[in-house]
KEKE-3310 file (N, C-alpha, C; in steps of 0.2 Angstrom, whole numbers, plus 5000, padded with zeros to 4 digits):
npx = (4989:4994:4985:4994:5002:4992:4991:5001:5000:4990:4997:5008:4999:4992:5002:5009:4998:4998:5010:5010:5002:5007:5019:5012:5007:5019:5024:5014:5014:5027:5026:5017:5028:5026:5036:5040:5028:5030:5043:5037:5029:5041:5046:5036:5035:5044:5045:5034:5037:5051:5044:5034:5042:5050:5037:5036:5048:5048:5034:5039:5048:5040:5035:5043:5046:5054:5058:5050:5055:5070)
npy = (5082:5069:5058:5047:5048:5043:5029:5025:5027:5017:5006:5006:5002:4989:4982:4983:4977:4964:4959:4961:4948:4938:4938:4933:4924:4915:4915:4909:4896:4890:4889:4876:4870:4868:4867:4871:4877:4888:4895:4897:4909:4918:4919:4927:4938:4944:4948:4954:4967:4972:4977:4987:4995:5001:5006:5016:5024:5028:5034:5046:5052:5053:5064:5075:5079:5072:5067:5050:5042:5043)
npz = (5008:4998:4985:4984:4996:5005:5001:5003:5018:5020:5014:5026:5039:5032:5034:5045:5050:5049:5050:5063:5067:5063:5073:5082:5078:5078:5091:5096:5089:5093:5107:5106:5097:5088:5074:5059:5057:5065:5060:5046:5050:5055:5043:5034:5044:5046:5031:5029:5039:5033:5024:5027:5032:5019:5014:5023:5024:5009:5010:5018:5009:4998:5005:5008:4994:4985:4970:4965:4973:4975)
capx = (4992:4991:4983:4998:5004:4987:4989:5007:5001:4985:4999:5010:4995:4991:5011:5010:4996:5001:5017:5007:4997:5011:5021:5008:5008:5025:5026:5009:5018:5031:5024:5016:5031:5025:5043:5038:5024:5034:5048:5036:5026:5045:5048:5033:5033:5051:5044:5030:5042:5052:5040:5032:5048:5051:5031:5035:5052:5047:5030:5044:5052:5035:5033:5049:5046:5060:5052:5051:5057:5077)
capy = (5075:5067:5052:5042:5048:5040:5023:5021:5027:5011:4998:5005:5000:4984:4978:4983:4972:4958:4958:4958:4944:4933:4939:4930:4916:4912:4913:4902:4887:4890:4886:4872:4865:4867:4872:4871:4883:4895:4895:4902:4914:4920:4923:4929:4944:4949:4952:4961:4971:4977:4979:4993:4999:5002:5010:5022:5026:5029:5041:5052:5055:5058:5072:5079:5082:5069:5065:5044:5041:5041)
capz = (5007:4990:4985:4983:5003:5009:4999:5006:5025:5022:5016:5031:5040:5031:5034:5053:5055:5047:5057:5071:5067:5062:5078:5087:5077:5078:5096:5098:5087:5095:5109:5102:5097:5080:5074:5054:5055:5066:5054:5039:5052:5056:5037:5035:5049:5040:5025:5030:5042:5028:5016:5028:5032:5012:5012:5026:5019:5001:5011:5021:5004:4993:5009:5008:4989:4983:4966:4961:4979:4974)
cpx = (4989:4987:4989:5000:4997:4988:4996:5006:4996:4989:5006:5007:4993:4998:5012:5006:4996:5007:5014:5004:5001:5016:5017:5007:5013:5025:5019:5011:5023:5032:5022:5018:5030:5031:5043:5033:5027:5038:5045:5032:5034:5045:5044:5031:5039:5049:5040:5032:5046:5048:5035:5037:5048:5043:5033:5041:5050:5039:5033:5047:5046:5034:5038:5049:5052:5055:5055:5056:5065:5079)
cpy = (5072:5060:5047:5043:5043:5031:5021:5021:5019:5007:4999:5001:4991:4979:4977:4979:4966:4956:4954:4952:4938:4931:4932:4923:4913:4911:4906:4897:4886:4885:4879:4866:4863:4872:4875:4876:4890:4898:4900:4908:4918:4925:4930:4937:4948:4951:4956:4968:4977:4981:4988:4997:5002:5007:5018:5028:5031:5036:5047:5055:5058:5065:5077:5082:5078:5065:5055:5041:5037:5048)
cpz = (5001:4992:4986:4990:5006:5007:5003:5014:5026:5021:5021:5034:5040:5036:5041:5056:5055:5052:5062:5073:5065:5067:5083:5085:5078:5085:5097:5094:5089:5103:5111:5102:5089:5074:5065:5052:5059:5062:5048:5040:5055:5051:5034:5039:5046:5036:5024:5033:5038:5022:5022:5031:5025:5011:5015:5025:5012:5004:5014:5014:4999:4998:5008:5000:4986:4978:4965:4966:4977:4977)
residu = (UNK:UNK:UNK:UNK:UNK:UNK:UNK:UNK:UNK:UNK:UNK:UNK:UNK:UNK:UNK:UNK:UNK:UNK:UNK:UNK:UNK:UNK:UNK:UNK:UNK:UNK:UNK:UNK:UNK:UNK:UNK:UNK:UNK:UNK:UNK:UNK:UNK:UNK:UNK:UNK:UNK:UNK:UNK:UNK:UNK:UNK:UNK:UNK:UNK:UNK:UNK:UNK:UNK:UNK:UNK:UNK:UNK:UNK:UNK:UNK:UNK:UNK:UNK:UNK:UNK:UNK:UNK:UNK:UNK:UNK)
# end
């Protein structure tokens, strides 16, 4: 495993806990009643969501030997 496989499995990693941590937020304001901060803990978990999508993507292709992940 190269170095650049390990840097993309830590901001898998980062990205998956993020989610998680915004998941939870959104449902606790949610509950709340706090409609404003759920909203930006929605955007929020999406855009962590993709973005570790995009990390683990782009690790599948550095494995496979697909140079500059195109």
């Amino acid at each position: 495993m190269t170095d650049t496989e390990e840097l993309e499995g830590l901001a898998i990693f980062v990205h998956g806990t993020l989610f998680g941590l915004h998941a939870l937020s959104l449902f606790y304001n949610l509950a709340r009643g706090n409609y404003k901060d759920a909203t930006i803990h929605a955007l929020a978990a999406g855009y962590d969501l993709c973005s570790g999508v995009k990390h683990y993507n782009y690790k599948n292709e550095l494995a496979r030997g697909i140079p500059n992940g195109t």
